[in-house]
C-alpha positions as CSV (number, residue, x, y, z in Angstrom):
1,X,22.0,-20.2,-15.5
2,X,18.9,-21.0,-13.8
3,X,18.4,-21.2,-10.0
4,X,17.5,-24.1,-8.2
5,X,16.3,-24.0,-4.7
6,X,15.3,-27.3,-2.3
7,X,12.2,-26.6,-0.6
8,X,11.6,-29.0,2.8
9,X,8.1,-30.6,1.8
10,X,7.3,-33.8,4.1
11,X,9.5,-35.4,6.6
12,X,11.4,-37.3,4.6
13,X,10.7,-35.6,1.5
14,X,12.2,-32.8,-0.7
15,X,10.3,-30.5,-3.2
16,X,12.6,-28.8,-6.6
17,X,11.7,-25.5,-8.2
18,X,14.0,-23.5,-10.4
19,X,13.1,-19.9,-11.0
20,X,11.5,-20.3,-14.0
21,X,9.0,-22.6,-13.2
22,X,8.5,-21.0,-9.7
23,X,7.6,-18.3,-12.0
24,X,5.2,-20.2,-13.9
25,X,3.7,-21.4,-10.5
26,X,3.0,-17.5,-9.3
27,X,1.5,-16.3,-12.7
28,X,-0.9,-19.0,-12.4
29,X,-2.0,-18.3,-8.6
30,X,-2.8,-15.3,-9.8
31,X,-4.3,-15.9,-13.1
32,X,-6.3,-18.0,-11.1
33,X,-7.3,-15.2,-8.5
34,X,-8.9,-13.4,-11.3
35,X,-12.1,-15.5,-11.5
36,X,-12.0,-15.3,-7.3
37,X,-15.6,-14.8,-6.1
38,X,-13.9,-11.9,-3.8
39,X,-13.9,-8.6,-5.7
40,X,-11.2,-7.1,-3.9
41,X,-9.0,-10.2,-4.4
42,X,-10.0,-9.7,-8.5
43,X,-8.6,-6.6,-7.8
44,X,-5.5,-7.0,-6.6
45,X,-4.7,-9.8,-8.9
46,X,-5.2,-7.3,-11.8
47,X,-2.8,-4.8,-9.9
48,X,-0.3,-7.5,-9.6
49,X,-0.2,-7.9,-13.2
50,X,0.4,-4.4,-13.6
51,X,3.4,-4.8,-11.5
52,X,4.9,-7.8,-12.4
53,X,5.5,-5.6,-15.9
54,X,4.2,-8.4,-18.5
55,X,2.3,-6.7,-21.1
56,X,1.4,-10.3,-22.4
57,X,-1.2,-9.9,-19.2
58,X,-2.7,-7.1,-21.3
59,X,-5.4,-8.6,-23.1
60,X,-6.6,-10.3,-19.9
61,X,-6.5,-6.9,-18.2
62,X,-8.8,-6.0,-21.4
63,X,-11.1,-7.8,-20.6
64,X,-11.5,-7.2,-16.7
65,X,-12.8,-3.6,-17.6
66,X,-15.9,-5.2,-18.0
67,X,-16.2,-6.7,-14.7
68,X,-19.2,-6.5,-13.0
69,X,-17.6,-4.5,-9.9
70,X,-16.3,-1.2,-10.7
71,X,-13.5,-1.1,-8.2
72,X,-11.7,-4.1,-10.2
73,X,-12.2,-2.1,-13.1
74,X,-10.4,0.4,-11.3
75,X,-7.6,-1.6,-10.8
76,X,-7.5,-3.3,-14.3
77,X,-7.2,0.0,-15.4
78,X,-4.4,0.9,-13.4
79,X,-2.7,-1.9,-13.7
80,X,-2.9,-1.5,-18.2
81,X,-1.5,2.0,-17.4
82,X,1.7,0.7,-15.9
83,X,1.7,-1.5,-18.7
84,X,2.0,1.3,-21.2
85,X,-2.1,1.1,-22.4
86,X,-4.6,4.0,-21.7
87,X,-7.1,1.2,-22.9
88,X,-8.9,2.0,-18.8
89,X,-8.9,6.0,-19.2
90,X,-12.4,6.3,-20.8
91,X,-13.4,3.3,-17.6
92,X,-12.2,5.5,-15.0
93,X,-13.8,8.8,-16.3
94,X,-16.8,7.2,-17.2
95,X,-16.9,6.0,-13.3
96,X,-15.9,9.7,-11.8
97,X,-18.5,11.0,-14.1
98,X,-21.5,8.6,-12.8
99,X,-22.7,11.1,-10.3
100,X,-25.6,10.7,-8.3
101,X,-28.8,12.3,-9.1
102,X,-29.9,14.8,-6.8
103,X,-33.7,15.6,-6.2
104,X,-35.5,18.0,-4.9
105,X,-33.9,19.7,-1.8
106,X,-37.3,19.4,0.0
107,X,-37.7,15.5,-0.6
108,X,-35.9,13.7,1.9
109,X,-34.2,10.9,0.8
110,X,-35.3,7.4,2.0
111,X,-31.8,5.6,4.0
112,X,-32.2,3.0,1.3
113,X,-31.0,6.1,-1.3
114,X,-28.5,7.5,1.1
115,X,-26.7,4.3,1.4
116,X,-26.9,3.9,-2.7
117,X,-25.6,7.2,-3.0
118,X,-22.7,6.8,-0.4
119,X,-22.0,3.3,-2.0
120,X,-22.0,5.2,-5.4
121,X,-19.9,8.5,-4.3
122,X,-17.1,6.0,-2.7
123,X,-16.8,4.6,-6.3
124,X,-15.9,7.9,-7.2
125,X,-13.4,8.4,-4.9
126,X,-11.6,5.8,-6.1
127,X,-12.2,6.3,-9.3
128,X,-10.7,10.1,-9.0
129,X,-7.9,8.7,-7.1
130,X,-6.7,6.4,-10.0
131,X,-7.1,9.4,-12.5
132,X,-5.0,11.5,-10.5
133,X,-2.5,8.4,-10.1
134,X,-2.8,8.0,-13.7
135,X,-2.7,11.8,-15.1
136,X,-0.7,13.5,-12.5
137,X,-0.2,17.0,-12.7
138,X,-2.2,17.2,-16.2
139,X,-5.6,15.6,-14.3
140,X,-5.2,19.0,-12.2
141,X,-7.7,20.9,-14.2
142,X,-10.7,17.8,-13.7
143,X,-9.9,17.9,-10.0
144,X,-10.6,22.0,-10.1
145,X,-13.5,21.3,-11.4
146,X,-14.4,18.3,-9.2
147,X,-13.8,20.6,-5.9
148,X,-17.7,21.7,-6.8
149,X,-19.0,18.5,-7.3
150,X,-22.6,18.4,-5.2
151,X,-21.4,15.6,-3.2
152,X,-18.7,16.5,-0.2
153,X,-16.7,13.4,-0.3
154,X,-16.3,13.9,-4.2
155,X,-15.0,17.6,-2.9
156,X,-12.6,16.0,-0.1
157,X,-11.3,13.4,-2.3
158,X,-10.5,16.1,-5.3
159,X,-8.5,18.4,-2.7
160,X,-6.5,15.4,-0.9
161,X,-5.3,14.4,-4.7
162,X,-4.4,18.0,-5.7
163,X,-2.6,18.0,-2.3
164,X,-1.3,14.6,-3.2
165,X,-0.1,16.0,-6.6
166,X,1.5,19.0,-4.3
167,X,-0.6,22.0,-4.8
168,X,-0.3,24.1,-1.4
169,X,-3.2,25.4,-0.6
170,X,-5.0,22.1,-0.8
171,X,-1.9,20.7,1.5
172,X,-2.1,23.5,3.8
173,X,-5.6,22.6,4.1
174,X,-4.5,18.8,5.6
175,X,-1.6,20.1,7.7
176,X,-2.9,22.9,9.8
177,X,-5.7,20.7,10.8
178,X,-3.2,18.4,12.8
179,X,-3.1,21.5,15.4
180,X,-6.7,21.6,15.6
181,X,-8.2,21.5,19.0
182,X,-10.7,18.5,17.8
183,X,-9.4,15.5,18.6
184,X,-11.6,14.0,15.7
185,X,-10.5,16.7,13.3
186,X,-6.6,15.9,14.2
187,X,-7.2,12.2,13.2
188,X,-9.1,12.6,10.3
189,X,-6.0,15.3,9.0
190,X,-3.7,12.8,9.9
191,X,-5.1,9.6,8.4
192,X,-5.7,11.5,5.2
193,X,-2.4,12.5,5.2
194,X,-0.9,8.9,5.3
195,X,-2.6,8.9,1.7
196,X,-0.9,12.4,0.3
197,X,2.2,11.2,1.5
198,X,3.9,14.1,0.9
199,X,7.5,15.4,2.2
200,X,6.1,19.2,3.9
201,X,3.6,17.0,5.8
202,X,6.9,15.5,7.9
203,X,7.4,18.7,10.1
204,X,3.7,19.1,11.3
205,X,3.4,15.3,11.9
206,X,6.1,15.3,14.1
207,X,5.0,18.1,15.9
208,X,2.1,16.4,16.3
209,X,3.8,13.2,17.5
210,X,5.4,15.2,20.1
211,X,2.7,16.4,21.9
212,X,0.0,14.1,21.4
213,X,-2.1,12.0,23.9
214,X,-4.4,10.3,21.9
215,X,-3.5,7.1,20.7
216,X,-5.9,6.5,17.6
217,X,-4.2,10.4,16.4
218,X,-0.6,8.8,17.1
219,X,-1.3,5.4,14.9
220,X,-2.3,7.8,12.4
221,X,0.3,9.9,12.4
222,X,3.1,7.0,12.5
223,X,0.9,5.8,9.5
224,X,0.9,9.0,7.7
225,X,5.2,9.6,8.6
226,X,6.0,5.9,7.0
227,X,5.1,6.5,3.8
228,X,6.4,10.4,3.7
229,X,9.3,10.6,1.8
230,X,12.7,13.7,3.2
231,X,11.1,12.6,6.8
232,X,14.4,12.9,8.7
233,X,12.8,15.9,10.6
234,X,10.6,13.2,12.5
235,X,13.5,11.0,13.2
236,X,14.4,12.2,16.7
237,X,10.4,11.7,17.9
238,X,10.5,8.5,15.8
239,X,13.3,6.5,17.4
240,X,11.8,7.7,20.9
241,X,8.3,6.2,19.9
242,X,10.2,3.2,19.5
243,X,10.6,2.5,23.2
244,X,6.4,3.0,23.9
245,X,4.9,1.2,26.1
246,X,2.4,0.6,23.6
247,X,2.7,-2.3,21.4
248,X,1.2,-1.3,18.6
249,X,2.7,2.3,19.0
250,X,6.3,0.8,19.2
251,X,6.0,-1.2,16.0
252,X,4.5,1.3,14.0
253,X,7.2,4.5,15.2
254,X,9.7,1.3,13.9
255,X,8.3,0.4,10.7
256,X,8.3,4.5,10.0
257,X,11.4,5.0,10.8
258,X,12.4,2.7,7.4
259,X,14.0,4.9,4.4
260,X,15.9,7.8,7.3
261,X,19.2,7.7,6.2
262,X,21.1,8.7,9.7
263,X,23.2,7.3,11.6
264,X,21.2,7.1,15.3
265,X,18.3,5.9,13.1
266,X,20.3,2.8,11.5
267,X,21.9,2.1,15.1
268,X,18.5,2.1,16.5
269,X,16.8,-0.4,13.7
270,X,20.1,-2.4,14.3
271,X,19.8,-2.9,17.6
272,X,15.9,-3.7,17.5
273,X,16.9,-6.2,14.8
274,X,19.0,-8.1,17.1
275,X,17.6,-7.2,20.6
276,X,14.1,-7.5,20.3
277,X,12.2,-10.2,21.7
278,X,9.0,-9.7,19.3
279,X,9.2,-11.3,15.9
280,X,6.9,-8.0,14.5
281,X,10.0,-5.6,16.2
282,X,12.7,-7.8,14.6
283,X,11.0,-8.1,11.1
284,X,9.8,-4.2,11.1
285,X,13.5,-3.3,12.2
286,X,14.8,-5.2,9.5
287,X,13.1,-3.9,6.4
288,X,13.9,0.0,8.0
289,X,17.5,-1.5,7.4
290,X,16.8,-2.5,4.0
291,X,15.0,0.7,3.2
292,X,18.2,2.5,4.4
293,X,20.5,0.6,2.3
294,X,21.8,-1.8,5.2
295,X,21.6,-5.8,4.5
296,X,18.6,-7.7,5.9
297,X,18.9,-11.3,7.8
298,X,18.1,-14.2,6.1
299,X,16.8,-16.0,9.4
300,X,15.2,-13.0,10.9
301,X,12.7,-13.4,7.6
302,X,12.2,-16.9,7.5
303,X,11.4,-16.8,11.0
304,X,9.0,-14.1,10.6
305,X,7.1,-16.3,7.7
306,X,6.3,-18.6,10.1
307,X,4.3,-15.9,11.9
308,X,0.9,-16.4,12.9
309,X,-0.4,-12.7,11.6
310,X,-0.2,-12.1,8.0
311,X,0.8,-8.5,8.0
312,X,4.6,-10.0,10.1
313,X,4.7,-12.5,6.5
314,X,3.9,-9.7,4.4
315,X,6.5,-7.5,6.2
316,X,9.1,-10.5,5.7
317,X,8.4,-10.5,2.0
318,X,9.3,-7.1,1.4
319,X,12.7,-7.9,3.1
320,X,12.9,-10.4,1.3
321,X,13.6,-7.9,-2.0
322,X,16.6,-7.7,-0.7
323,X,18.0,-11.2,-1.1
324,X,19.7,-13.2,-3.9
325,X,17.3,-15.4,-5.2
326,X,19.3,-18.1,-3.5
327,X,18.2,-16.7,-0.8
328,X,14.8,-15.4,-1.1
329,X,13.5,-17.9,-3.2
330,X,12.7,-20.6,-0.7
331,X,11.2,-17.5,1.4
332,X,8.8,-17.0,-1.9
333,X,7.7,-20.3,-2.6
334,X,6.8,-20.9,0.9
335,X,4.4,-17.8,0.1
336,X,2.8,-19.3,-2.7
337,X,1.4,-22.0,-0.3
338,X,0.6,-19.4,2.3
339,X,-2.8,-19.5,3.0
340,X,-3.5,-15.9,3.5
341,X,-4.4,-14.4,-0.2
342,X,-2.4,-10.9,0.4
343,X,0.6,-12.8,1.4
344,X,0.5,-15.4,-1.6
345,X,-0.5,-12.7,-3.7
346,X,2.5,-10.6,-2.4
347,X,4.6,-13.4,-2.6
348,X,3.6,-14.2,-6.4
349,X,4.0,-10.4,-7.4
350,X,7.7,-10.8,-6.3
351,X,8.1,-13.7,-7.9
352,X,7.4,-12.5,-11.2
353,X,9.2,-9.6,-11.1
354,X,12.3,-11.9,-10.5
355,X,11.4,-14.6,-12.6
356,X,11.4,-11.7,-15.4
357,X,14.6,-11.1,-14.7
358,X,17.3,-11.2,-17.5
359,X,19.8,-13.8,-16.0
């Protein structure tokens, strides 16, 4: 049976959308977004077709490996992957590849072919980070061989996806440099660990947590412990951090805390959720309940989509994958007229994956 929801338009006036054409409304925000002038908006409308799961959006992923920027063909072929098509592998490698040339050691380069070269090298980061995505342990052997590629950020961004994958010397590599006596080389450890995201990086980072003074290494820590899976060894520094002085500090020690399944973690989101006065504590607190398996409010999201920063509507969105679609989809379709592109976007990736749905 289908769904319909009554969305407040005007004063005065009502606006109707059943799933179904809700649906409809999201694929074509996004089918839209993929002539955007933005790359990076190209981009994440290709992703989003990825994960909305339609392999009807196939043949217009096809056709995006031709773009003219490589990092959508990056995503295009990412995005065919989850769809079950290896039609991006040769894109990818072909990008990873596309090294550089290197001239004489005693020519100095001009900064005009440094920048090129960094611009090009970044490409391949990316580009080895979707193969790893995409191969998983069986890309190993590439990344081996990539760890003597002549350019260093090729080299770092082979050993972070090996580490990623879980090979330990490459990890080892990551977390004994969070003890370092560098400031500089503790934050750089930490923020590439919030992209291994691995479960043995949990201990070290709340080690790190514990003892730490400076505030850019403690974001990037918190950012590194929220997406590390088995990270109940944190949870005692965690719920502590939740109570900084620091604004930014508080939310992000509450948005990592999300996915801890104990019980002083789930009484602390609970009481954030109810107690707090900031809309980013409330919301943050809420989706750590959802993570955990406890329900999320209905008001508590709607309030937060009527937040002025777009990373509070985002936040509410995920919550939102919690709800009935009687529930959520007023939440949605208010997203689809968001006007911040990452939060319609986000908003018309959930849609889809409801709207495809079985009822």
């Amino acid at each position: 049976m289908a769904i319909l929801i009554i969305i407040p338009a005007l004063p005065g006036q009502a606006q109707s959308f059943s799933k179904k054409e809700l649906g409809r409304k999201a694929l074509q925000t996004v089918v839209d977004q993929l002539k955007s002038d933005d790359s990076d908006v190209r981009a994440q409308a290709a992703e989003i077709l990825g994960g909305a799961g339609n392999k009807a959006a196939a043949g217009m992923l096809k056709n995006m490996l031709g773009d003219r920027d490589k990092y959508v063909r990056i995503a295009a072929s990412r995005a065919l992957w989850e769809l079950g098509s290896p039609a991006g592998m040769k894109v990818v490698l072909g990008i990873i590849n596309d090294a550089p040339a290197q001239g004489p050691i005693a020519v100095t380069n001009t900064p005009l072919v440094e920048l090129k070269i960094i611009s090009q090298n970044k490409i391949r980061a990316k580009a080895i980070e979707a193969y790893a995505w995409l191969k998983g342990e069986k890309g190993a052997d590439l990344l081996y061989k990539l760890k003597n590629d002549n350019y260093g950020p090729i080299r770092d961004a082979a050993a972070r996806e090996l580490a990623r994958l879980g090979h330990d010397e490459e990890l080892a590599q990551f977390t004994e440099a969070l003890g370092a006596e560098d400031e500089a080389i503790r934050y750089e450890s930490a923020s590439v660990l919030s992209k291994i995201c691995h479960s043995s990086a949990a201990e070290p980072l709340a080690k790190l947590l514990a003892a730490e003074k400076s505030v850019r290494v403690r974001m990037a820590a918190l950012d590194a412990l929220k997406c590390t899976p088995s990270k109940i060894e944190a949870a005692a520094v965690l719920i502590k951090l939740t109570d900084d002085t620091n604004p930014t500090i508080k939310y992000k020690a509450v948005s990592a805390l999300g996915g801890i399944k104990d019980a002083k973690v789930k009484e602390k989101l609970a009481a954030l959720s109810s107690g707090a006065a900031d809309i980013r504590i409330k919301i943050a607190a809420q989706k750590g309940l959802m993570l955990s398996g406890a329900p999320a409010d209905v008001k508590t999201a709607l309030d937060a989509m009527s937040a002025a920063t777009p990373e509070i509507r985002l936040d509410a969105i995920d919550v939102a994958a919690a709800f009935s679609d009687a529930d959520a989809l007023p939440l949605l379709a208010q997203a689809l007229d968001d006007p911040d592109m990452n939060v319609k976007l986000a908003g018309a990736l959930q849609t889809l994956r409801r709207a495809s749905k079985k009822e």
